[in-house]
C-alpha positions in Angstrom: -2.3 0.2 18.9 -0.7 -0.8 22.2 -0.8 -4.4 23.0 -3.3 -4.3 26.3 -5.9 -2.2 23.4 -5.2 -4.9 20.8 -6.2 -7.7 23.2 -9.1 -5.8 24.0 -10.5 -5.2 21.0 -9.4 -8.8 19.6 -11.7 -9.8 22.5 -14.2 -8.0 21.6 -14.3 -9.5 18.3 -14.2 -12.8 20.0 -17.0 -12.6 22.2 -19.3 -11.0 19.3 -19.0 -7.3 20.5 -22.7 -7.0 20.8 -25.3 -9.7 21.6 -26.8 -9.0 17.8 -24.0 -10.4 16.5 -22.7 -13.3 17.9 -24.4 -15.9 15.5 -21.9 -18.0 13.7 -20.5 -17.2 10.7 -20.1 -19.8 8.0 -16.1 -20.4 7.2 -14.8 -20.2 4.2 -13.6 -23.5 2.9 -10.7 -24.9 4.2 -10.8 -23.2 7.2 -11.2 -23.8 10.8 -13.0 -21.9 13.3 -10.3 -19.6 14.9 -10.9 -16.4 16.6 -8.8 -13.1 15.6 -6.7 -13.5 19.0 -6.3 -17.4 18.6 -4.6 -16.2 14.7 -2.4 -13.9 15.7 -1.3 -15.6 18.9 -0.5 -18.8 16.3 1.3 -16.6 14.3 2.8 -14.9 16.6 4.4 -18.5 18.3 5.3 -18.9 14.6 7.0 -15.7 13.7 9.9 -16.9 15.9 11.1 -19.2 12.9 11.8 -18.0 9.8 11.9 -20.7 7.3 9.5 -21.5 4.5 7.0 -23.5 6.6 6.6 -20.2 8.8 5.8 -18.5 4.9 3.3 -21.6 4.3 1.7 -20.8 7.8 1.3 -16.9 6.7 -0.2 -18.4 3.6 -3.4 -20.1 5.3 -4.1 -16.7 6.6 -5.5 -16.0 3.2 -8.4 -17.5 1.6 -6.4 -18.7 -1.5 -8.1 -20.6 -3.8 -6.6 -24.2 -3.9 -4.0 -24.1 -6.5 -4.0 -19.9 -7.3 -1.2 -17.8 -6.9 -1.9 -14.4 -6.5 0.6 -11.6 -7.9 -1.4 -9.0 -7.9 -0.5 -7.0 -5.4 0.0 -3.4 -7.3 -3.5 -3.6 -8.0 -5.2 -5.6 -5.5 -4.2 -7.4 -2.5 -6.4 -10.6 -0.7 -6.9 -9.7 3.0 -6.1 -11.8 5.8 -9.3 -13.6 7.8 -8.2 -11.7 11.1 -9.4 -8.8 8.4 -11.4 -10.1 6.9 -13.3 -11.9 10.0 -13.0 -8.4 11.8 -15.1 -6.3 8.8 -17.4 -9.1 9.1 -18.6 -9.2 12.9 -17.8 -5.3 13.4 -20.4 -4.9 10.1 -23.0 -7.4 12.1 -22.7 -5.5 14.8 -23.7 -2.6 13.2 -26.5 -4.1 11.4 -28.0 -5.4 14.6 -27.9 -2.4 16.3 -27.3 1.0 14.3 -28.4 3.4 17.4 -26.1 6.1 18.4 -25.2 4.4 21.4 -23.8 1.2 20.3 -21.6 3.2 17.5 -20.2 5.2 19.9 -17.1 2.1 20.5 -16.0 3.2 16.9 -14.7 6.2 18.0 -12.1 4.7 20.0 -11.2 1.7 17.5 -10.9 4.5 15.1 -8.4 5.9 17.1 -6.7 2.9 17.5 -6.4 2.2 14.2 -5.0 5.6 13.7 -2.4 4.7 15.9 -1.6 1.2 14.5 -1.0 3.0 11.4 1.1 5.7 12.6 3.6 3.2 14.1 3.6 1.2 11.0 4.6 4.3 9.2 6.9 6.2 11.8 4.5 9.0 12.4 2.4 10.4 15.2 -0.9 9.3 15.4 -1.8 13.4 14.7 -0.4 13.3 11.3 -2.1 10.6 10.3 -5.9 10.7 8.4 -7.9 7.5 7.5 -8.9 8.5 4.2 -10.4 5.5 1.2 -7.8 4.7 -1.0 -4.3 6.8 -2.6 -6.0 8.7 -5.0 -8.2 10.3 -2.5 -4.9 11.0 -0.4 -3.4 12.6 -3.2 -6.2 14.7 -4.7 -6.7 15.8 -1.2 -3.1 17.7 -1.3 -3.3 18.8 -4.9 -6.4 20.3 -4.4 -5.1 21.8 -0.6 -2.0 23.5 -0.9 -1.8 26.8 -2.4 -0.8 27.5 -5.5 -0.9 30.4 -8.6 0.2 32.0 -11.5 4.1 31.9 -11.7 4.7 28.8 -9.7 5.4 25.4 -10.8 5.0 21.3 -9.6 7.4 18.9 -10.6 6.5 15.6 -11.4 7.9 12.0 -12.3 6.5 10.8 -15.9 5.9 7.6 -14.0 3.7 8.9 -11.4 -0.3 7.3 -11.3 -2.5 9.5 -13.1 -3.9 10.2 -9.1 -0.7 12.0 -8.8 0.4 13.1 -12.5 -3.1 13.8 -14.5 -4.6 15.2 -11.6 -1.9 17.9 -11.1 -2.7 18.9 -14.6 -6.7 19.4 -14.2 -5.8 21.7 -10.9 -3.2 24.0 -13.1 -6.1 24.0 -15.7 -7.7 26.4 -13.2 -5.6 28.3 -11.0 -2.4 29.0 -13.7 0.1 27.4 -12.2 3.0 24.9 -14.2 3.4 21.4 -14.3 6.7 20.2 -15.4 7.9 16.0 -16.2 11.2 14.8 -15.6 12.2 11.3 -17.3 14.5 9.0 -15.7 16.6 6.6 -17.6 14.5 3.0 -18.5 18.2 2.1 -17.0 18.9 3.6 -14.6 22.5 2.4 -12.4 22.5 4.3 -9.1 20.3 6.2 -7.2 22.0 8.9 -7.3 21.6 9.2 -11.2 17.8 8.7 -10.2 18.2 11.8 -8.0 20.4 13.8 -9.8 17.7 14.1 -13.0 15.2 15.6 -10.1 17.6 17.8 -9.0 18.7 19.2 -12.3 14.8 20.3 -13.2 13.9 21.9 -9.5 13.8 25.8 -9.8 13.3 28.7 -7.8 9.8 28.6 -9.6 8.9 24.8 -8.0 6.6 24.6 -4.9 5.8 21.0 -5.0 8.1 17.7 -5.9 5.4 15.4 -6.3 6.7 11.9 -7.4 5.9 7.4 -6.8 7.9 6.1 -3.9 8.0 2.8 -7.0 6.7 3.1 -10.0 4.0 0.7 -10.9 4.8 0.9 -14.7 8.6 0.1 -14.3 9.0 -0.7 -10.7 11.8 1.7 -10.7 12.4 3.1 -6.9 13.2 6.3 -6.2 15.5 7.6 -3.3 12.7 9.0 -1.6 14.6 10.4 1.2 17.3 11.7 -0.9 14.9 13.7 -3.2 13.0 14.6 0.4 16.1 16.1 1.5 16.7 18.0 -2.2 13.2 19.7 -1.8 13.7 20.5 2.0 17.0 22.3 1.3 15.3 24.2 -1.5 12.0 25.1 0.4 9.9 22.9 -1.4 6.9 20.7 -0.6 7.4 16.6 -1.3 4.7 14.8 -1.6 5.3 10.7 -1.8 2.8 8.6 -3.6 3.2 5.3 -1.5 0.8 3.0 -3.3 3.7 0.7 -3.8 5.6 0.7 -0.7 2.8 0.9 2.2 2.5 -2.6 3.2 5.4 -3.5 1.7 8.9 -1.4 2.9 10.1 -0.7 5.8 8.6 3.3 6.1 9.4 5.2 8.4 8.4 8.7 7.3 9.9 10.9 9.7 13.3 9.8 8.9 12.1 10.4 4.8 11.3 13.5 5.5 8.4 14.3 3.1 6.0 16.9 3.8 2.7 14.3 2.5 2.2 10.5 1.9 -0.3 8.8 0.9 -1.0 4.8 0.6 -3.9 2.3 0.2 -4.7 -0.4 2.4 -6.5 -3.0 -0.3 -2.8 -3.6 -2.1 0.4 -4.3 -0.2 -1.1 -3.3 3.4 -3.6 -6.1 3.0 -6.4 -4.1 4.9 -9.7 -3.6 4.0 -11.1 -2.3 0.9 -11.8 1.4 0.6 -9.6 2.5 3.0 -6.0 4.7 3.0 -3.6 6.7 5.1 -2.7 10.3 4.1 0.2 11.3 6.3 0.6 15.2 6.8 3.5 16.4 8.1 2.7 18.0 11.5 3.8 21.6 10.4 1.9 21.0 7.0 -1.4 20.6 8.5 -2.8 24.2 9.2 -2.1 25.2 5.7 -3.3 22.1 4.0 -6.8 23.3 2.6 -9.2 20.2 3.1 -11.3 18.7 0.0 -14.5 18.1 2.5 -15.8 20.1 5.1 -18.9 18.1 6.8 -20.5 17.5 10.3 -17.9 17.7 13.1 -15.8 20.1 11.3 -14.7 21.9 14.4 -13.6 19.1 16.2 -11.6 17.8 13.4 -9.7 21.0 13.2 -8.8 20.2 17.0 -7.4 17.1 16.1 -4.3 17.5 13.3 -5.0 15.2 10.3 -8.1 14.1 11.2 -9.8 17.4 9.7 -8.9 15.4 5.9 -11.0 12.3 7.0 -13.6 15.0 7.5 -15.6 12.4 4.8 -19.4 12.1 6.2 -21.2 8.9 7.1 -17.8 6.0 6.8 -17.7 2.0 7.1 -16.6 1.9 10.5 -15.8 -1.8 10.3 -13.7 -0.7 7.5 -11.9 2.2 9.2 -11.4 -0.3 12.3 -10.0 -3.3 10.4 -7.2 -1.3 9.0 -5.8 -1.3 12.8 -6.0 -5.2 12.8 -4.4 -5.0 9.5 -1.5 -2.9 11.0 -1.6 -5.6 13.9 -1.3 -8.6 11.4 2.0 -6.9 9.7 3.6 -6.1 13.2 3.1 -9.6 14.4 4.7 -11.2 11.7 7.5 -8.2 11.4 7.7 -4.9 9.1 11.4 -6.1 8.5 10.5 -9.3 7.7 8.3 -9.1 4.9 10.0 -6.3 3.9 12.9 -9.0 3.4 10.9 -11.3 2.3 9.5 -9.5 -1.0 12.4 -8.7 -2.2 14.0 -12.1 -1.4 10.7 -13.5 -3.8 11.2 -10.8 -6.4 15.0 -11.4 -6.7 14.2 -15.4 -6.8 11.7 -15.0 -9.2 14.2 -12.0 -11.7 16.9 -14.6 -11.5 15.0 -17.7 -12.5 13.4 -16.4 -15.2 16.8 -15.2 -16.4 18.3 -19.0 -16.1 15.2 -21.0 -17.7 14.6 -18.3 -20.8 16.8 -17.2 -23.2 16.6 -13.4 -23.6 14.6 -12.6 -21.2 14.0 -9.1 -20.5 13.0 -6.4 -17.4 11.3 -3.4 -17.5 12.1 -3.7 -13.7 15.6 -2.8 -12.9 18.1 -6.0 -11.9 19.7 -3.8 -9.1 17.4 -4.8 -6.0 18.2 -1.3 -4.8 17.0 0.4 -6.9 13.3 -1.7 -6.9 11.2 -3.4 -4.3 8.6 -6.2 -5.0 7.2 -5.2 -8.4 9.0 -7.4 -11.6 8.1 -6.7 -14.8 9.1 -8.8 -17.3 9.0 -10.1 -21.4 9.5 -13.4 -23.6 10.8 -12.4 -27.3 8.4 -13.2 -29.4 5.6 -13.8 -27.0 3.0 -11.1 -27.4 2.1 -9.7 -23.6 -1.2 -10.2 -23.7 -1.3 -14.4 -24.5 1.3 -14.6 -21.6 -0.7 -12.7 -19.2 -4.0 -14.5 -20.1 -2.2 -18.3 -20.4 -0.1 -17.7 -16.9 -4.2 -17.5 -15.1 -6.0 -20.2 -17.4 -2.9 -22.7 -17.6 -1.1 -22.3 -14.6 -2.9 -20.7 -12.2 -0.8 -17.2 -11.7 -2.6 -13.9 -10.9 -0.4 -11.2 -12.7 -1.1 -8.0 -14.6 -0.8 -7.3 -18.4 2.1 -4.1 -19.2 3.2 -3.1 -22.5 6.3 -4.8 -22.1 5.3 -8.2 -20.8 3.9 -8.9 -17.6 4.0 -7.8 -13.7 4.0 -10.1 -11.3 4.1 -8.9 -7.9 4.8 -11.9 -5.3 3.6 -10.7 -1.5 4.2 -12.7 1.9 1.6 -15.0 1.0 3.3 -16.4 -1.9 5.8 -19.2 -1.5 8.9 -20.2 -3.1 6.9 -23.6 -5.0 4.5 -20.8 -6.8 7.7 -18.6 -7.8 9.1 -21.3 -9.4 5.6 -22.3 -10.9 5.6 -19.2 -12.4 9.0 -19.7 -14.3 8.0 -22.9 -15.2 4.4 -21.3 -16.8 6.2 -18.5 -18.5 9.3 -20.5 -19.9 7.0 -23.1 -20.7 4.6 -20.7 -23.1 8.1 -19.1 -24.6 9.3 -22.3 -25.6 12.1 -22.4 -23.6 
């Protein structure tokens, strides 16, 4: 989205779009009554600092409850109130006016999200489908390329069962192989990563199918590396994103995979329901699409849009993921990419100083993870920490087999990292 279309559209949202929707809408509490361009021009002022009380300023974009830290973010993210607030009036305005006439703006803030997302990514805007969450990204390529008896799919035992069970249900019918590779829990370079990829690829494989970060280990792969691997050999990658969109830096041209795939409601912060599915420009024509509706033949004109081909959509959804892509390029995709992992590695090396044998699923090498940290206490079974971190001390994680993930995003601070060492070495005792 270019900057004079995001000033147009923020003023649309500003000025209530249509005349059926510009009744107030009650604020959520603690907040004040700001319009989508007054928050990103404060944060945008702001973003030229970057020091904790910029973090603290990101922060009160996010309707927090008072004393919560959330560290959820492989599962579910909070979304912004420029988001939020822009689902909101763009759903009244719907509501207040449903003829064909007054939907015919979404078209255009469609497109403009489309774009939004593309330079967030480092993709054209062609190659780029709004589709609802990962798992419809990746069921849309394992059920669209073309495969039979006598070829085989590679996969990462780590992979989501959106990209690992579903591989297996496909194969059930047309005959083709699935194959697992298993990486060291330990792994010490990338290149070891890589090499156990490289050592199971065939002459037989079609398809290298593998999580940009695991959301079991938070293991990352060399994405580009393995891209360049499958390249060499002919072979399709596709890269299940769900843990870097929103997070990383991305750019996929320069990773080189063939598919992507990513959700807006975790890292991204966007709107619920709603994904990217990048297709690789040359990939597109012999992608098979899952669903073939009305305006099929102008989706086919228009490169990856023919995989969004999904029926009646929430357009205030589809919209708000372009003010979502807005929110992360004000603040900087560099910046928050340095800022997870600065929170991640903060919150790994605390919990090794205040608890005695500590231990990580989550490899201590920051290059070789990103913002996920998964973690145990001896003796401490996983479920009681998960359940007394939220009822005594107010942090938001997710319960593994190992311990516990927590997943700090930029609207955590450095007080709740250390809040969440003190909770955790409090209930081990230490």
């Amino acid at each position: 989205m270019t900057y004079h279309d995001r000033r147009r559209f923020l003023g649309l949202l500003a000025g209530g779009i249509a005349t059926g929707a510009t009744m107030p809408l009650p604020l959520p509490h603690g907040t004040t009554a700001l319009s989508p361009r007054a928050r990103f021009d404060r944060l945008s002022r702001a973003a030229q600092d970057d020091d904790e009380a910029f973090w603290q300023l990101v922060k009160r974009e996010f309707p927090a409850r008072p004393g919560l830290a959330m560290m959820n973010a492989a599962n579910l993210c909070p979304s912004p109130f420029v988001v939020i607030d822009t689902v909101t009036q763009l759903t009244r305005d719907i509501d207040a006016d449903v003829s064909f006439q007054n939907r015919s703006k979404f078209g255009a803030l469609r497109n403009q999200a489309r774009q939004g997302l593309a330079t967030h990514l480092g993709a054209d805007p062609s190659e780029i489908a709004i589709t609802r969450n990962t798992s419809e990204g990746n069921n849309t390529v394992v059920n669209g390329v073309t495969l039979g008896r006598g070829d085989e799919v590679l996969l990462w035992d780590q992979n989501h069962p959106t990209n690992n069970v579903s591989w297996d249900v496909r194969a059930e019918r047309m005959g083709f192989a699935v194959k697992r590779v298993t990486t060291s829990a330990e792994p010490k370079s990338a290149s070891e990563l890589a090499e156990v990829f490289a050592d199971a690829l065939t002459p037989r494989t079609k398809v290298l199918s593998f999580s940009h970060v695991s959301n079991v280990s938070g293991i990352r792969l060399p994405a580009q590396q393995l891209c360049r691997l499958a390249r060499e050999r002919g072979i399709m990658t596709l890269v299940d994103g769900a843990q870097t969109f929103g997070v990383l830096r991305v750019n996929l041209h320069e990773m080189g995979c063939d598919f992507y795939t990513g959700s807006a409601h975790k890292w991204f912060v966007g709107p619920k329901e709603a994904g990217v599915l990048f297709v690789k420009e040359d990939r597109i024509a012999d992608l098979w699409a899952n669903d073939v509706g009305v305006g099929w033949q102008g989706a086919i004109r228009n490169g990856a849009q023919k995989f969004e081909n999904l029926g009646q959509r929430d357009d205030a959804c589809l919209a708000a993921t372009g003010t979502a892509a807005e929110f992360h390029a004000t603040i900087g995709v560099d910046r928050i990419d340095k800022r997870v992992k600065m929170l991640a590695t903060t919150l790994i090396e605390q919990l090794q100083d205040r608890i005695p044998g500590v231990t990580f699923t989550t490899p201590l090498d920051p290059n070789l993870r990103a913002g996920v940290v998964i973690f145990g206490i001896p003796g401490v079974d996983p479920g009681d920490l998960y359940n007394r971190l939220y009822t005594e001390f107010h942090i938001a994680g997710a319960r593994r087999a190992t311990g516990v993930r927590l997943c700090p995003h930029l609207y955590n601070t450095m007080d709740e990292i250390d809040r969440a060492v003190s909770g955790a070495a409090a209930i081990g005792g230490a």
